[in-house]
C-alpha positions as CSV (number, residue, x, y, z in Angstrom):
1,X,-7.5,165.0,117.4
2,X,-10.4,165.2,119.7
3,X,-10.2,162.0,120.9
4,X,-7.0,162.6,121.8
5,X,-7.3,165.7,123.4
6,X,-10.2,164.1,125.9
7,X,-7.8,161.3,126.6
8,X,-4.3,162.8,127.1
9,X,-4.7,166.5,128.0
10,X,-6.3,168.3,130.7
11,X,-4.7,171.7,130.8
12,X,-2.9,173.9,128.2
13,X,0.4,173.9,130.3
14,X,0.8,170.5,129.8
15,X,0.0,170.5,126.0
16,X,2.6,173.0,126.2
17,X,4.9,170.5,128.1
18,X,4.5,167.8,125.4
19,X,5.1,169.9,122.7
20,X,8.4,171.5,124.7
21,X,9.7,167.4,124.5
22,X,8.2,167.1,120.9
23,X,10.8,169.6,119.4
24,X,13.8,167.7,120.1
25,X,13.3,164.0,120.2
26,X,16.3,162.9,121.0
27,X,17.1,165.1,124.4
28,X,15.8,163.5,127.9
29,X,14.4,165.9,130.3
30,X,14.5,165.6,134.2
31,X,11.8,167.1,136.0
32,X,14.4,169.6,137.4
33,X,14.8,170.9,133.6
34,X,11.4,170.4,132.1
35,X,10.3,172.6,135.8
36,X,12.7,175.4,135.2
37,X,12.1,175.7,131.3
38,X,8.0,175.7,131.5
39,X,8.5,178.1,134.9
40,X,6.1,175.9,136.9
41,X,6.8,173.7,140.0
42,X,9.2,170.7,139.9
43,X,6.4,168.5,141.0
44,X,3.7,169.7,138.8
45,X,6.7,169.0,136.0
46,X,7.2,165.3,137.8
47,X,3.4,164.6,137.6
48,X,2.9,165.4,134.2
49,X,5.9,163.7,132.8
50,X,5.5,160.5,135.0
51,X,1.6,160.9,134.1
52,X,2.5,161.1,129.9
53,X,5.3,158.6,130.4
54,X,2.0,156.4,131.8
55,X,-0.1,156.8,128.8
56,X,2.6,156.0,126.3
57,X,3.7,159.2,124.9
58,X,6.7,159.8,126.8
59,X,10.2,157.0,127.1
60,X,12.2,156.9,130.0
61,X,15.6,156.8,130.0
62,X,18.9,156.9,132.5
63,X,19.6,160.0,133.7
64,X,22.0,162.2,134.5
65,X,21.1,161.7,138.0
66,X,20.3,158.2,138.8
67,X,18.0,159.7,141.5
68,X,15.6,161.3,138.8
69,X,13.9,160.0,135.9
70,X,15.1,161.1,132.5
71,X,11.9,161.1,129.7
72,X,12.0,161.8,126.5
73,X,9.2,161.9,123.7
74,X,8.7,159.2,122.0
75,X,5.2,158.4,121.2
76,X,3.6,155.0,119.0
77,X,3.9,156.6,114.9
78,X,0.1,156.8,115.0
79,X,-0.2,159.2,118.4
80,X,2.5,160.8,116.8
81,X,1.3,162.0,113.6
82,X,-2.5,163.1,115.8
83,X,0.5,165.2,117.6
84,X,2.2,166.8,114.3
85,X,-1.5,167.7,113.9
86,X,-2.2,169.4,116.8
87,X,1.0,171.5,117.6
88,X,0.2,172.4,113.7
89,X,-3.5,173.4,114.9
90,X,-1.8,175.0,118.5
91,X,0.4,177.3,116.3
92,X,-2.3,178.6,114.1
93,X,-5.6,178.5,115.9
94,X,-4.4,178.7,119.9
95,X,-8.1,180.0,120.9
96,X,-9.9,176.9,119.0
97,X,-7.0,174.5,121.0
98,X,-7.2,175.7,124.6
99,X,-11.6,175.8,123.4
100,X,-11.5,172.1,122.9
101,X,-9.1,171.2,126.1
102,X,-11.4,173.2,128.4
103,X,-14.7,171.8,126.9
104,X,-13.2,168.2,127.2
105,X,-12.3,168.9,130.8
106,X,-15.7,170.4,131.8
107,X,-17.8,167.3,130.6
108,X,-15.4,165.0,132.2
109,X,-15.7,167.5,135.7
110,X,-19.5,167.5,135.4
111,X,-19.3,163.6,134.8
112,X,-17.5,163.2,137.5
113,X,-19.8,165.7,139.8
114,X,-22.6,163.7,139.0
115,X,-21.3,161.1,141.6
116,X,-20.3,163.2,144.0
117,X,-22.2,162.7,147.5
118,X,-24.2,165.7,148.7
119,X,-25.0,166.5,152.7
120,X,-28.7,166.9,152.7
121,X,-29.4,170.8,154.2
């Protein structure tokens, strides 16, 4: 589940996201509808979807609007099952969830500030 984690999320919202798509397989969600139901912005909603949809856990599928994207969940068996796991671990132990997405994200942002170029004073 760690592995995971450090892989495919980097916030809580969008844990939140996959697991909104994760309780009814079969519906497809615009970016309109997946905005409106988390209450965040319809391009934060189009990011993450088009950015799951990248990394395999999300399908795409004809719309309702054939100028939006339509996704749906629909990860490999094996992702999905590390998934059952950790909406089972988000319902009962939130705190230790939301510990391990932020402890991922700050070794990956102090990785990643270890290239960054400095001005010299």
């Amino acid at each position: 589940m760690r592995h995971f984690v450090a892989e495919h999320i980097s916030s809580a919202v969008q844990l939140e996201l996959l697991l909104l798509l994760r309780r009814d397989p079969a519906r497809t969600w615009s970016p309109a509808i997946a905005a409106q139901e988390m209450r965040m912005p319809r391009p934060w909603a189009a990011g993450q979807l088009a950015a799951m949809r990248a990394t395999g856990l999300l399908g795409l599928q004809a719309g309702q609007d054939e100028h939006e994207p339509a996704y749906c969940y629909a990860p490999p068996a094996g992702l999905a099952r590390v998934i059952d796991d950790l909406a089972d671990a988000y319902r009962n132990r939130k705190t230790r969830v939301v510990s391990l997405i932020f402890e991922d994200s700050s070794d990956a942002q102090a990785f990643a500030d270890a290239f960054r170029i400095r001005r010299r004073d």
